[in-house]
PDBQT receptor file of N, H, CA, C and O in Angstrom, charges set to zero:
ATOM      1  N   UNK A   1       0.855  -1.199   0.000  1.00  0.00    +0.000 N 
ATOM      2  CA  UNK A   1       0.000   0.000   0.000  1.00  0.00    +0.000 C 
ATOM      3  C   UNK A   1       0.891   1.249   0.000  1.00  0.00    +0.000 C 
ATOM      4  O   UNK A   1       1.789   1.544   0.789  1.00  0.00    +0.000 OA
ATOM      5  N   UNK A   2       0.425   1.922  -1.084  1.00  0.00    +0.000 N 
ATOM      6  H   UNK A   2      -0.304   1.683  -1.724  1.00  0.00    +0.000 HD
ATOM      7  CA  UNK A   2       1.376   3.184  -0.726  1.00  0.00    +0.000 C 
ATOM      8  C   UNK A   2       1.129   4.532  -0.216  1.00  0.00    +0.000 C 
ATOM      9  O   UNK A   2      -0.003   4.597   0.264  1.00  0.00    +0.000 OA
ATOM     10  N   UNK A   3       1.716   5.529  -0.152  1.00  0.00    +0.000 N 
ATOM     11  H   UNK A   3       2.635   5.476  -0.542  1.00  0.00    +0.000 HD
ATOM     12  CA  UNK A   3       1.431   6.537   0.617  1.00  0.00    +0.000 C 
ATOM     13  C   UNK A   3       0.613   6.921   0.319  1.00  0.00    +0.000 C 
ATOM     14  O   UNK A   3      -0.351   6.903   1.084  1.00  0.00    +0.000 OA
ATOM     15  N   UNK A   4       0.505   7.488  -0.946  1.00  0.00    +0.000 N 
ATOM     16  H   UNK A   4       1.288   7.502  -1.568  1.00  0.00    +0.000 HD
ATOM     17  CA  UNK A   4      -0.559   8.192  -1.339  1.00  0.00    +0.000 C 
ATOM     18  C   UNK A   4      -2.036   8.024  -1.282  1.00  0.00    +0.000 C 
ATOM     19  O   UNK A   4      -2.870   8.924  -1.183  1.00  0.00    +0.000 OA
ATOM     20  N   UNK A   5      -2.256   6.633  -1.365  1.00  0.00    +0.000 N 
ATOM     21  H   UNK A   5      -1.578   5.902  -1.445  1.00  0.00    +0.000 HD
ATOM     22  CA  UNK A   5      -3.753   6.126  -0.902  1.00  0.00    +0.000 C 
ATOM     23  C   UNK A   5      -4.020   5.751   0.298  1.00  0.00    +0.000 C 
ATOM     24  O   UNK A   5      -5.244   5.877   0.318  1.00  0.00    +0.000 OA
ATOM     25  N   UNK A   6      -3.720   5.386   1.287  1.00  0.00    +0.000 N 
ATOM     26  H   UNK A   6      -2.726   5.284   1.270  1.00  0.00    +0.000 HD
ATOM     27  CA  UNK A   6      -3.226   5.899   2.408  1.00  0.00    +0.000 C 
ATOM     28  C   UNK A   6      -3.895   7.255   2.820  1.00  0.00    +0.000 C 
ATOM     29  O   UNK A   6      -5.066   7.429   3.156  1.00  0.00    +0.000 OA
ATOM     30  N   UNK A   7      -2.952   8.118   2.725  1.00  0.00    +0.000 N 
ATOM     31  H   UNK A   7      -2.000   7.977   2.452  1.00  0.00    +0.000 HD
ATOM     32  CA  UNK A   7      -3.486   9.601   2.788  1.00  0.00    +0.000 C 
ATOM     33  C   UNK A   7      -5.188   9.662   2.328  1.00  0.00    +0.000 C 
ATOM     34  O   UNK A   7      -6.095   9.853   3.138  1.00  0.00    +0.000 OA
ATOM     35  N   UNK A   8      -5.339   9.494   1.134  1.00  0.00    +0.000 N 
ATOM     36  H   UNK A   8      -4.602   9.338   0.477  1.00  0.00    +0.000 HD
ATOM     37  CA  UNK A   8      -6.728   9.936   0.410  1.00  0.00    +0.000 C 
ATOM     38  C   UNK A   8      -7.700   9.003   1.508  1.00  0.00    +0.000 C 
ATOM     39  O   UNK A   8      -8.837   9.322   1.857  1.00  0.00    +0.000 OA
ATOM     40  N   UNK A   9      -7.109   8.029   1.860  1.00  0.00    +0.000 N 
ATOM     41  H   UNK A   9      -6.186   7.770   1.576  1.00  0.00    +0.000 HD
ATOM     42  CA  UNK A   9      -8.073   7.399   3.259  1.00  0.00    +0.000 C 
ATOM     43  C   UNK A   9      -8.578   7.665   3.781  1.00  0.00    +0.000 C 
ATOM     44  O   UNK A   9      -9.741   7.404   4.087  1.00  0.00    +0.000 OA
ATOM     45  N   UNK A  10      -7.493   8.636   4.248  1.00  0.00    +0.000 N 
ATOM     46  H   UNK A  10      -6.548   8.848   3.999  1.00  0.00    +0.000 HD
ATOM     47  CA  UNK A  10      -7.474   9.185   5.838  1.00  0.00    +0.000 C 
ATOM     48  C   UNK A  10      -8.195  10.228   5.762  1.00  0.00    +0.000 C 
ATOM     49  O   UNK A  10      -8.983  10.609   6.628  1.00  0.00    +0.000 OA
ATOM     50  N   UNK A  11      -7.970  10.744   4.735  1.00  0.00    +0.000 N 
ATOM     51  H   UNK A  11      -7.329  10.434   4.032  1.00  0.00    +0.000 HD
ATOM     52  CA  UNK A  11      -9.113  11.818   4.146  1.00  0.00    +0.000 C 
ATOM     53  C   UNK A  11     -10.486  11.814   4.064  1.00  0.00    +0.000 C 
ATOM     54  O   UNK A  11     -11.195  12.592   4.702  1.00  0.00    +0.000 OA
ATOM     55  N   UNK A  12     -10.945  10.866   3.212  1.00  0.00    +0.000 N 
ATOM     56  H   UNK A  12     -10.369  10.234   2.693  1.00  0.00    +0.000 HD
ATOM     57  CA  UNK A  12     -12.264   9.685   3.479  1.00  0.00    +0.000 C 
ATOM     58  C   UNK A  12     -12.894   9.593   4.694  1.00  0.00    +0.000 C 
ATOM     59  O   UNK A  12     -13.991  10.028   5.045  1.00  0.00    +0.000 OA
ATOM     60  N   UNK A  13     -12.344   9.184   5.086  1.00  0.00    +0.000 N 
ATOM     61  H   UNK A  13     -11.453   8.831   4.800  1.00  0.00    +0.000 HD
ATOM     62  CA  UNK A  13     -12.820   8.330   6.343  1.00  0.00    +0.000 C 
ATOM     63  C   UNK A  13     -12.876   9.825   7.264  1.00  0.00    +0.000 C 
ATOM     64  O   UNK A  13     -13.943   9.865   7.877  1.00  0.00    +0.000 OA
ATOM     65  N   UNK A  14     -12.047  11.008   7.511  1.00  0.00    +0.000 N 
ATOM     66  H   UNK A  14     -11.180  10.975   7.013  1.00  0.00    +0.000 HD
ATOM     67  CA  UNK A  14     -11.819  12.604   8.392  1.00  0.00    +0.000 C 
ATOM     68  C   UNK A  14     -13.390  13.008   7.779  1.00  0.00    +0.000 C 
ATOM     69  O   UNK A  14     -14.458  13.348   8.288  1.00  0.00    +0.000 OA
ATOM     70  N   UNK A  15     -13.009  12.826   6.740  1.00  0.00    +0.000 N 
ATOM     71  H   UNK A  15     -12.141  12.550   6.327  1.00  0.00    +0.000 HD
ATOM     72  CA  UNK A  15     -14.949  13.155   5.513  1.00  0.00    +0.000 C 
ATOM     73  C   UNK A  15     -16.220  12.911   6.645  1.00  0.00    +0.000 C 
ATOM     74  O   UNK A  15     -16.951  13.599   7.357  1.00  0.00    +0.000 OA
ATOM     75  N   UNK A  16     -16.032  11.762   6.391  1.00  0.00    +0.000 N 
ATOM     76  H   UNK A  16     -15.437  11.203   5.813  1.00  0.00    +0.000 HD
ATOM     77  CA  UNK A  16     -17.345  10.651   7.021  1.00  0.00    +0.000 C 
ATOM     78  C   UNK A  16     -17.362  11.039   8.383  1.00  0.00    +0.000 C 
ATOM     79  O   UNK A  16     -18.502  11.000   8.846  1.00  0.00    +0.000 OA
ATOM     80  N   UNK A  17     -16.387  11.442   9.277  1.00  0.00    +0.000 N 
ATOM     81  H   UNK A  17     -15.461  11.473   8.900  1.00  0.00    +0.000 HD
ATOM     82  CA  UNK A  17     -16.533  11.543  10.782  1.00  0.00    +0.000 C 
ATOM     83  C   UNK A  17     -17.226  12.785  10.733  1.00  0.00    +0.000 C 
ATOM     84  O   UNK A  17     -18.309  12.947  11.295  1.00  0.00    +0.000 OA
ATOM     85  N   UNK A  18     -16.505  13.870   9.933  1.00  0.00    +0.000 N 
ATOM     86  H   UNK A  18     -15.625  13.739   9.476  1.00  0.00    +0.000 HD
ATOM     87  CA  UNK A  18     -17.741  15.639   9.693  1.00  0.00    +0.000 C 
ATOM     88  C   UNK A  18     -18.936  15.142   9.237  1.00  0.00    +0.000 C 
ATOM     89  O   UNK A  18     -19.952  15.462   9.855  1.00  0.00    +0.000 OA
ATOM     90  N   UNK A  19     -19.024  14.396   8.244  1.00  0.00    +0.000 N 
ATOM     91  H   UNK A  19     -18.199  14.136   7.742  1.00  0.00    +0.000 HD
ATOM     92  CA  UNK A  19     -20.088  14.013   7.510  1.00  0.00    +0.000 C 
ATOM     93  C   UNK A  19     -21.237  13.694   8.577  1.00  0.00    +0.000 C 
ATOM     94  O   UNK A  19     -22.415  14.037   8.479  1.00  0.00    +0.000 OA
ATOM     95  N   UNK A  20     -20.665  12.988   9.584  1.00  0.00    +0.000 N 
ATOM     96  H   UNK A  20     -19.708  12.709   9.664  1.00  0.00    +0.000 HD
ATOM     97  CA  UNK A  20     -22.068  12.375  10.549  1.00  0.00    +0.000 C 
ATOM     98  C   UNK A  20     -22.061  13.051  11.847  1.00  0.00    +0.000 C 
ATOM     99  O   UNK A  20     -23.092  13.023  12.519  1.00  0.00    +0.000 OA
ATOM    100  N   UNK A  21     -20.883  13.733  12.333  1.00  0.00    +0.000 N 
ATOM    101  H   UNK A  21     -20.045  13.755  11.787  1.00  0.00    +0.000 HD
ATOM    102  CA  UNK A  21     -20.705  14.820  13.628  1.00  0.00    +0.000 C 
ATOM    103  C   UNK A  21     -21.382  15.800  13.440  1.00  0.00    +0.000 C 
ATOM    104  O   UNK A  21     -21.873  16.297  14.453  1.00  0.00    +0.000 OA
ATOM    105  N   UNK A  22     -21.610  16.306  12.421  1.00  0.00    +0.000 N 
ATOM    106  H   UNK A  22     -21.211  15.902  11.598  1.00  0.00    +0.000 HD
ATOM    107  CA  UNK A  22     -21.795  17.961  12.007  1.00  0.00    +0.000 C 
ATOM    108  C   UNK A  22     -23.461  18.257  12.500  1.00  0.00    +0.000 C 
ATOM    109  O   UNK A  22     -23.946  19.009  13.345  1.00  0.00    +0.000 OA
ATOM    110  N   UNK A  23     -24.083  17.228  11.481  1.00  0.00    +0.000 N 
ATOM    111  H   UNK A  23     -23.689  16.617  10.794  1.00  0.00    +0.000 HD
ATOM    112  CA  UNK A  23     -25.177  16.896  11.377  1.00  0.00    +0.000 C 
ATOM    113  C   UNK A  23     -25.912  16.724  12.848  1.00  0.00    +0.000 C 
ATOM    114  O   UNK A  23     -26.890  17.395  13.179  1.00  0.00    +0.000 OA
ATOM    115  N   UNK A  24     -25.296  15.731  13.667  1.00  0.00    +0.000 N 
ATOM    116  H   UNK A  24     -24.501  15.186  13.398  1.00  0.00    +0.000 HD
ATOM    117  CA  UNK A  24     -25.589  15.356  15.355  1.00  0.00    +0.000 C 
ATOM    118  C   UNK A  24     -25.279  16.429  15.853  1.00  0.00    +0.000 C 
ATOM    119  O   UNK A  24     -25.930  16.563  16.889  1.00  0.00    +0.000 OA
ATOM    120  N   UNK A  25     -24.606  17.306  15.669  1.00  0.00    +0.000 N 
ATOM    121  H   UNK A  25     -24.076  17.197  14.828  1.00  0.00    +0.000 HD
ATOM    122  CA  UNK A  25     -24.009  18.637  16.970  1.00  0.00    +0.000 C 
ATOM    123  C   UNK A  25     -24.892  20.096  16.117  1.00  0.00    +0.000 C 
ATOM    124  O   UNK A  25     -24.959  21.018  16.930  1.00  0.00    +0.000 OA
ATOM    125  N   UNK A  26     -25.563  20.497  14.704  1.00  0.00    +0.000 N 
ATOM    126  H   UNK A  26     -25.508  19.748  14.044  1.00  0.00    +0.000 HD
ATOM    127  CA  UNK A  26     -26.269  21.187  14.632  1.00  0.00    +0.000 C 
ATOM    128  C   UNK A  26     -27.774  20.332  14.899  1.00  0.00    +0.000 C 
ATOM    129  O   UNK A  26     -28.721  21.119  14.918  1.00  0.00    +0.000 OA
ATOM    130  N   UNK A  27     -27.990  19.545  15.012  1.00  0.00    +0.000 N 
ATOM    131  H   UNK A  27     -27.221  18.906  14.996  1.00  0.00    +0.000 HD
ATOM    132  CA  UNK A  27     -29.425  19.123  15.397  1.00  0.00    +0.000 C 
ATOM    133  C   UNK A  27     -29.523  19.741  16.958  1.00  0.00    +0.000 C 
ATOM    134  O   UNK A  27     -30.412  20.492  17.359  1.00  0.00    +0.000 OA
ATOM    135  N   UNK A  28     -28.008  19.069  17.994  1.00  0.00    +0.000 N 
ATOM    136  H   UNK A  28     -27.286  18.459  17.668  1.00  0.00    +0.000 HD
ATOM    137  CA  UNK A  28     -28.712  18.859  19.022  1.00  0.00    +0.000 C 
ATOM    138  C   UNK A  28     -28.607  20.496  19.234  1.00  0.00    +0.000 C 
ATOM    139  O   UNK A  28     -29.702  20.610  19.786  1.00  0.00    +0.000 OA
ATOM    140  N   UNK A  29     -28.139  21.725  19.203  1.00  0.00    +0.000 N 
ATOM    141  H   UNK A  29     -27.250  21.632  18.755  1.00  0.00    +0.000 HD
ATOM    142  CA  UNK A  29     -28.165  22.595  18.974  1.00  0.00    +0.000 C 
ATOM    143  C   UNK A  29     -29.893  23.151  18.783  1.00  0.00    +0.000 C 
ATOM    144  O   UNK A  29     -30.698  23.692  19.541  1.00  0.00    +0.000 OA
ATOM    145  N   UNK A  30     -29.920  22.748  17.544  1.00  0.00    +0.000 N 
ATOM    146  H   UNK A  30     -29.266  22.308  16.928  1.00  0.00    +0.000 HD
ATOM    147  CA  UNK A  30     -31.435  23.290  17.210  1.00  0.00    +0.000 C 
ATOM    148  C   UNK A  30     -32.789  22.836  18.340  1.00  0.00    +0.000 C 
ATOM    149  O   UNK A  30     -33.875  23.305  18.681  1.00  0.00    +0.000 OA
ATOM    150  N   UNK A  31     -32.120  21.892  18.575  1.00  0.00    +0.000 N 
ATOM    151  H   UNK A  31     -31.238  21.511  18.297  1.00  0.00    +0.000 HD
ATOM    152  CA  UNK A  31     -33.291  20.738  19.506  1.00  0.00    +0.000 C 
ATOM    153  C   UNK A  31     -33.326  22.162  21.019  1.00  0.00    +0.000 C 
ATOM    154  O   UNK A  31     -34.175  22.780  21.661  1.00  0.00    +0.000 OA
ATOM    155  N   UNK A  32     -31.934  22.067  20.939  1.00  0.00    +0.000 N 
ATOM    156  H   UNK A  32     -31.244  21.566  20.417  1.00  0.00    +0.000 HD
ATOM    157  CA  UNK A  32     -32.062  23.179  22.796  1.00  0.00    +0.000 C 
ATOM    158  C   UNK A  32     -32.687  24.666  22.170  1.00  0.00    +0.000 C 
ATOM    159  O   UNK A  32     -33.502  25.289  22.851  1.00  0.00    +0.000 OA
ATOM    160  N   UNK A  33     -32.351  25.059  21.148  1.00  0.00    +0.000 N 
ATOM    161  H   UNK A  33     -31.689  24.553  20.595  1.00  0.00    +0.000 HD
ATOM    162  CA  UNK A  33     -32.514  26.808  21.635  1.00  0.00    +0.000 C 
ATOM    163  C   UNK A  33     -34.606  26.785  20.988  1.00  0.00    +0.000 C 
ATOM    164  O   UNK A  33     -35.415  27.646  21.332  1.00  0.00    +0.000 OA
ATOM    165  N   UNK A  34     -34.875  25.797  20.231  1.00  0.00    +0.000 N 
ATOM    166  H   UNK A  34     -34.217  25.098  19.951  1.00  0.00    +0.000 HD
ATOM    167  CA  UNK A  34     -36.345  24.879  19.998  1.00  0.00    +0.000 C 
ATOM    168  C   UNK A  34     -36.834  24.936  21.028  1.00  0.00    +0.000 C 
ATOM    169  O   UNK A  34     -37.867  25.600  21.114  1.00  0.00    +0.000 OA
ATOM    170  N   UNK A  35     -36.310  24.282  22.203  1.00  0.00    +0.000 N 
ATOM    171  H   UNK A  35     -35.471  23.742  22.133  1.00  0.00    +0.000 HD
ATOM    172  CA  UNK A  35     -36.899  24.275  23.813  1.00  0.00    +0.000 C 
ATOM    173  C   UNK A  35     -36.992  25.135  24.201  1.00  0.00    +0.000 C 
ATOM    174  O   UNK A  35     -38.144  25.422  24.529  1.00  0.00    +0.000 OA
ATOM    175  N   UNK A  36     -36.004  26.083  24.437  1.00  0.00    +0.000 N 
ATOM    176  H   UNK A  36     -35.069  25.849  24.171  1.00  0.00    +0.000 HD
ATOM    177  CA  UNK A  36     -36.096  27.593  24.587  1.00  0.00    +0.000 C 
ATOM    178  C   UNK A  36     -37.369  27.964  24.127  1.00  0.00    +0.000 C 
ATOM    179  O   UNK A  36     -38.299  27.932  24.933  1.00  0.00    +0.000 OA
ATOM    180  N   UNK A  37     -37.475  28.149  23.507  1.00  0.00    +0.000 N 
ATOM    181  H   UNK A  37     -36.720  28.175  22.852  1.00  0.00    +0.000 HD
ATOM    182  CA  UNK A  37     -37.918  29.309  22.395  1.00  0.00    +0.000 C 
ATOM    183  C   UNK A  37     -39.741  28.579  22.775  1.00  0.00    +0.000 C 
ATOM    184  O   UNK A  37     -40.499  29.508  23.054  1.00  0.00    +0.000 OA
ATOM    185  N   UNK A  38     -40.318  27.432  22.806  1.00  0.00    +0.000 N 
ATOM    186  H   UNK A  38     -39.702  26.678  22.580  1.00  0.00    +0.000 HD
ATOM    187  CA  UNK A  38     -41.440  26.913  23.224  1.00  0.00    +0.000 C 
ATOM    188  C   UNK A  38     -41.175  27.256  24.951  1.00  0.00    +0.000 C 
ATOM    189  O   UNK A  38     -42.204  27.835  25.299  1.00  0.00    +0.000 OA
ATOM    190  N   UNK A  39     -40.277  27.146  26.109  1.00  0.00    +0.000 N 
ATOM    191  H   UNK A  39     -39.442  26.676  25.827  1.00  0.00    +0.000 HD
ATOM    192  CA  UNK A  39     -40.322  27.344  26.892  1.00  0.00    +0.000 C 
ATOM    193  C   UNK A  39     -40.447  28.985  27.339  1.00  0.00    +0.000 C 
ATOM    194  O   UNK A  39     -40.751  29.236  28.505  1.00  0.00    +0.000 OA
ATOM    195  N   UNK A  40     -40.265  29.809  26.623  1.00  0.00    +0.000 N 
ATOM    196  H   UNK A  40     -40.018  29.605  25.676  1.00  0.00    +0.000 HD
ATOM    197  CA  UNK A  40     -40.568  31.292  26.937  1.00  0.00    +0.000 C 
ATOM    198  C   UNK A  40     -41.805  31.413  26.490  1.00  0.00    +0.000 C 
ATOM    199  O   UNK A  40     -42.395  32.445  26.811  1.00  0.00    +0.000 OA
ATOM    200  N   UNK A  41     -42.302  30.714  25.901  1.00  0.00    +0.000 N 
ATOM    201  H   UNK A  41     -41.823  29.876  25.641  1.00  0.00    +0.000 HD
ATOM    202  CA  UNK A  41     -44.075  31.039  25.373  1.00  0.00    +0.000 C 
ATOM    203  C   UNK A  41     -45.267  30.672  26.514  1.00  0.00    +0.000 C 
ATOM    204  O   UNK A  41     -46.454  30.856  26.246  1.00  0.00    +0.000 OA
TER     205      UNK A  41
């Protein structure tokens, strides 16, 4: 295996961890200031 694919891997795979973090940490985000925002009403 050589370096270079390797790298583009690691890349891949750095992808996929934003790819599915991003998504979970602006939801849970939306989910709290959501509560808020029904809890001041």
């Amino acid at each position: 295996m050589n370096i270079k694919k390797f790298v583009l891997l690691l890349i891949y795979i750095i992808n996929l961890q934003f790819y599915f973090t991003i998504p979970i940490i602006i939801k849970k985000n939306y989910t709290r200031t959501y509560e808020q925002i029904i809890d001041s009403k």
